[in-house]
N, C-alpha and C positions, 0 to 999 in steps of 0.2 A: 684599558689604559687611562680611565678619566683621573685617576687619582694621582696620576704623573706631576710633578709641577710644573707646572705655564707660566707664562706673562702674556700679556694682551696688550698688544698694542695701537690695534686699530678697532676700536668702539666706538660708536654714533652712541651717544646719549640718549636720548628719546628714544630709538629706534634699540636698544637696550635692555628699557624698562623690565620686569617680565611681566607674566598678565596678570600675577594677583597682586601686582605694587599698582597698573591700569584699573583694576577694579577697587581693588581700594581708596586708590582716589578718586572715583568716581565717583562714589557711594557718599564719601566726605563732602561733593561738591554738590552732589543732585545728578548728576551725569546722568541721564538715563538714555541718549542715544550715540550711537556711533557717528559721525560724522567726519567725511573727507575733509582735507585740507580748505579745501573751498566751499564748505559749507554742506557741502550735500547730504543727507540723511543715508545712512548703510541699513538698510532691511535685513532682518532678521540678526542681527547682531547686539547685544547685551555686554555695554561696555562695566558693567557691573560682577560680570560671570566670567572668570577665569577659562573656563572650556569654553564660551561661546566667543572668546577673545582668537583664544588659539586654534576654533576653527576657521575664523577668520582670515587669519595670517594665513594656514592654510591655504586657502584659496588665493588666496594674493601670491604666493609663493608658485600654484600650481598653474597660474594663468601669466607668467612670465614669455612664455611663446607665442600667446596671442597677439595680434596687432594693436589693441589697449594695454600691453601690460607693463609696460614702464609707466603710463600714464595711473596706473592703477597704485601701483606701487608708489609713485611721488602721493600719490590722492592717501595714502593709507598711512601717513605718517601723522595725520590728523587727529587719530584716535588720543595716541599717548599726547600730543601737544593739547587737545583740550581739557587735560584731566591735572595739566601743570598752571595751577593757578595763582599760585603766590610764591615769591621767595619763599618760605620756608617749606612749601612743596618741592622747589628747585632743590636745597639743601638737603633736604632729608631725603630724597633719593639720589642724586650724587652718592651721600653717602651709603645709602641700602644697596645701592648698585656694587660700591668698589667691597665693602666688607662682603657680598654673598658672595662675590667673583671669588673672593679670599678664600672663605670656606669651599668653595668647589675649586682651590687644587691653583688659583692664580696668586704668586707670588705678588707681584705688581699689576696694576690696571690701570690702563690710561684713556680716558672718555674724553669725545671731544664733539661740543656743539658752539650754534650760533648765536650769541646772546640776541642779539635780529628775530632769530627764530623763537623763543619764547616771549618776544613782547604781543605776541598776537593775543593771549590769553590774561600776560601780566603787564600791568600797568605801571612801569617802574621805570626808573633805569637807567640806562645801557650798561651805567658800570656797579650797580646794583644788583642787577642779575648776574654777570659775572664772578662778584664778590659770592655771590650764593655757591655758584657753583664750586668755586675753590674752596669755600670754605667748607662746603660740604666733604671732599677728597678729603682736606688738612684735617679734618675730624675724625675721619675715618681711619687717618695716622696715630692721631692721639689716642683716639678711646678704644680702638680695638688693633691697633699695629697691622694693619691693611694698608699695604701700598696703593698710593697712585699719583698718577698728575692729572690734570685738569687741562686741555688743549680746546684754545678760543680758537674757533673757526668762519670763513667768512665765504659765502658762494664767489667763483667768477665772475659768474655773468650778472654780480649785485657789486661787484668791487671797487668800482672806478665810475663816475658821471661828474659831470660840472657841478662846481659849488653849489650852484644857487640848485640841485638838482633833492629829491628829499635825501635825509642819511642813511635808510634804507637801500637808497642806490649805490649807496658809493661808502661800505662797509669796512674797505681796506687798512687806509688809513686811522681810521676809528678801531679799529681793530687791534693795530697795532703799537697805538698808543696807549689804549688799556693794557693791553698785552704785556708792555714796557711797563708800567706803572704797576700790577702784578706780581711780576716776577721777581725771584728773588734768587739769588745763587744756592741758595740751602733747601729751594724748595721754586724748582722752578716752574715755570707756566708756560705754555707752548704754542703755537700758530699752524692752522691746517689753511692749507687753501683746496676747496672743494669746488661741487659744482659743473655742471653741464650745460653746455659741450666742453671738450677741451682744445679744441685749435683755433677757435675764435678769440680766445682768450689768454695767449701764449704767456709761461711767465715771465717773460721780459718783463710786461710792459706793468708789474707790481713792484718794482724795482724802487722807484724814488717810492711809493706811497707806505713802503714795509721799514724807509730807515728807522724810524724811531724803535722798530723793534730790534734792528741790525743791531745797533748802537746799544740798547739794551743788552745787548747778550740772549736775548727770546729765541730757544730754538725750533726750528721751522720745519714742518714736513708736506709735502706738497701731494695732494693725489695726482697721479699722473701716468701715461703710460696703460691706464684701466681700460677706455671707453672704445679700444681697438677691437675689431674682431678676430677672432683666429682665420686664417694661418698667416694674411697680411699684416694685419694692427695698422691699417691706412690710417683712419680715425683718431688715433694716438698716437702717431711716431713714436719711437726711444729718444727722437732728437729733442723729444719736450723735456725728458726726463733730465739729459743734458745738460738744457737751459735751466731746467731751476734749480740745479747746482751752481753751475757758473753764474747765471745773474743775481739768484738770490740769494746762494749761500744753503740750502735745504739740505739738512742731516739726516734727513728719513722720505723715503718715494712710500708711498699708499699706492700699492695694488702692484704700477711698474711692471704686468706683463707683458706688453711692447716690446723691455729689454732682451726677450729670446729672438728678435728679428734682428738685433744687429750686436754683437761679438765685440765691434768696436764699444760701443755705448756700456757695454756691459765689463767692457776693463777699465773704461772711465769709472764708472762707479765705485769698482771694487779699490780701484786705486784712490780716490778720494775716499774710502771709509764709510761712505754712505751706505746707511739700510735701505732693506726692502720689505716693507710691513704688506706680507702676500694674505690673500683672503680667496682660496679657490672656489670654496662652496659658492662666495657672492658673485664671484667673475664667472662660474658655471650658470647658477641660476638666473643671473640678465643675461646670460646668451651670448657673451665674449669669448670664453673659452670653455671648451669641454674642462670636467676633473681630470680625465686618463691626458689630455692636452696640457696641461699646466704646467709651466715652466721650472715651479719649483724646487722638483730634483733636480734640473740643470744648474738653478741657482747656487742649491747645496753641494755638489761636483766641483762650482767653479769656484767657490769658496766667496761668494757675496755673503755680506752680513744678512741672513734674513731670518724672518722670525713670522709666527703665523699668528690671524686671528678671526673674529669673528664675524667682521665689520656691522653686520645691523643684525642681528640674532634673530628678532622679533620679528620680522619678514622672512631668514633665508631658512631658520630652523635649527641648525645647534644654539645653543645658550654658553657654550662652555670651549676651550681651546681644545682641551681634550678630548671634547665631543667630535668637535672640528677634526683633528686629529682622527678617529676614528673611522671619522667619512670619508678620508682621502687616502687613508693609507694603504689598503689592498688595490685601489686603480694607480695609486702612482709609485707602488714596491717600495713606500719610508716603513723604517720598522722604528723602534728605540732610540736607537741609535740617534736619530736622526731628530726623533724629539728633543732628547735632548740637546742637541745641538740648536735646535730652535728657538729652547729655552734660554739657553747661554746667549745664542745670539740679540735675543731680546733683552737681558738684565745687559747687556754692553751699550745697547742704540738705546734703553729707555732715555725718557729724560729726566734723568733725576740727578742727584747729587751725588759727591764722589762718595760718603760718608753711604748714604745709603744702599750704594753701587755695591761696596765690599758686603753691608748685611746680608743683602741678597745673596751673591755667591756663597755666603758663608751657609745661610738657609738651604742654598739647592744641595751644597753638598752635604750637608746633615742629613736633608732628605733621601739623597742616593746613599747615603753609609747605611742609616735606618733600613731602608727598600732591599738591601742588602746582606 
């Protein structure tokens, strides 16, 4: 079923890349060692070589249940950010990203990273990087008719500090006024709020620092509802998920499977219109929910907008929706069906414009009259 059409709507940027766009800029930069986030040197890894990338991930993937291996995982996002060294590396994979999504079966593609998080490497900025990366998407529109949007994201636990604190700390704000400045009705740009933990950092309390994006019209998806375990989700309530509809306004919940723990929270949503951009494979492989656990088909039953994706490819192991799709669907009984409905659900919650809204449907359905 990978030739089905998709939309993708929760994509990390970096975490994305695939390994021969990782080795290729690597090769352009001099890159000749792996290194973690923090500097550390990865042994036996060749960020030059495509297979020695992807065994890599590999093991980062397979060491998930160990007592290092979030820790391992947060370290391993170091590889693709050291090999992003200048805007026009920023743009040019933006774009190589949403055009190959294209060609492998995604109608629309939606990436979303921290401008914060590329200054480590690029020396620019704030709203310089950012312009990178949209422009790279808007290109992607123009020269090859590959959907996407561009969604500027900002961790929690860097969101909010006293002024005089550095701007790295206190992203929110900052964030949200780019954000604002960005966007446009015709081609809009979007807000994620990321980042661990999540109950330290409720989203009330981004409320006044996000108006300029309110006031813009900037739509907003909040992760939330992820970082719970099965079968409680103590960690995540659904009541967060709650909250960042009602305080924030948030059109789209990331991950949101907390909501199978409360009935109530979960009509709230459906009644507000809100999606739910699920990603089982990721919620399985950090150890929150089993696949055969996943709430997803409840979701589809109770008729929440939800729509599936990849969230970090390059760590969990599909690269593609349809992939995704393939690894879930004999443990959680979706057949077609239900793809499709995935799919529709996703070109409704994208964010994009109403103009492009219709092409899209018009697309899935040529594609099902074709398939037919």
């Amino acid at each position: 079923m990978p030739d089905f059409p998709t939309v993708e709507l929760h994509r990390h940027f970096e975490a994305g890349l695939l390994p021969e766009t990782i080795a290729r800029l690597a090769a352009r930069h001099g890159v000749s060692e792996a290194r973690t986030r923090s500097g550390e040197v990865v042994a036996g890894v060749d960020p030059r070589e495509p297979d020695s990338i992807r065994r890599y991930y590999a093991s980062v993937a397979a060491g998930f249940g160990l007592p290092d291996g979030f820790t391992r995982f947060h370290q391993s996002f170091g590889l693709p950010l050291s090999v992003l060294r200048t805007l026009e590396d920023l743009e040019q994979a933006a774009f190589d990203q949403v055009v190959w999504c294209a060609e492998h079966g995604s109608l629309h593609t939606e990436l979303r990273g921290s401008p914060f998080t590329y200054r480590q490497w690029i020396e620019a900025p704030i709203d310089e990087i950012a312009a990178a990366l949209v422009g790279g998407v808007d290109r992607a529109w123009q020269e090859r008719q590959a959907s996407g949007t561009f969604i500027l994201a900002f961790s929690r636990q860097k969101g909010l500090a006293p002024p005089d604190a550095p701007l790295e700390q206190r992203q929110a704000e900052r964030i949200a006024r780019l954000a604002a400045t960005l966007h446009r009705a015709d081609r809009p740009v979007a807000i994620d709020i990321a980042g661990f933990p999540e109950t330290p950092w409720p989203p009330r309390v981004f409320k006044e620092a996000l108006v300029p994006a309110r006031e813009a019209g900037v739509p907003l998806t909040v992760h939330a509802g992820e970082q719970g375990r099965f079968p409680d989700f103590a960690d995540a309530p659904a009541a967060l998920i709650v909250e960042a509809i009602e305080h924030l306004g948030a059109r789209r919940i990331g991950h949101g499977t907390s909501l199978v723990s409360s009935a109530a929270a979960r009509e709230f949503v459906r009644g507000q219109h809100v999606a739910v951009e699920c990603c089982p494979v990721s919620n399985a492989k950090m150890g929150f929910v089993p696949v055969a656990e996943h709430p997803l088909p409840l979701f589809l039953d109770e008729g929440l907008v939800v729509s599936l994706a990849t969230d970090d490819p390059l760590m969990f192991g599909p690269f593609t929706v349809g992939e995704t799709f393939e690894a879930i669907a004999a443990p959680l009984g979706l057949d077609a069906a239900a793809l499709l409905t995935l799919t529709r659900n996703g070109i409704e919650s994208a964010f994009i414009a109403d103009a492009r809204r219709g092409l899209l449907r018009r697309q899935l359905e040529d594609r099902i009259r074709i398939a037919t």
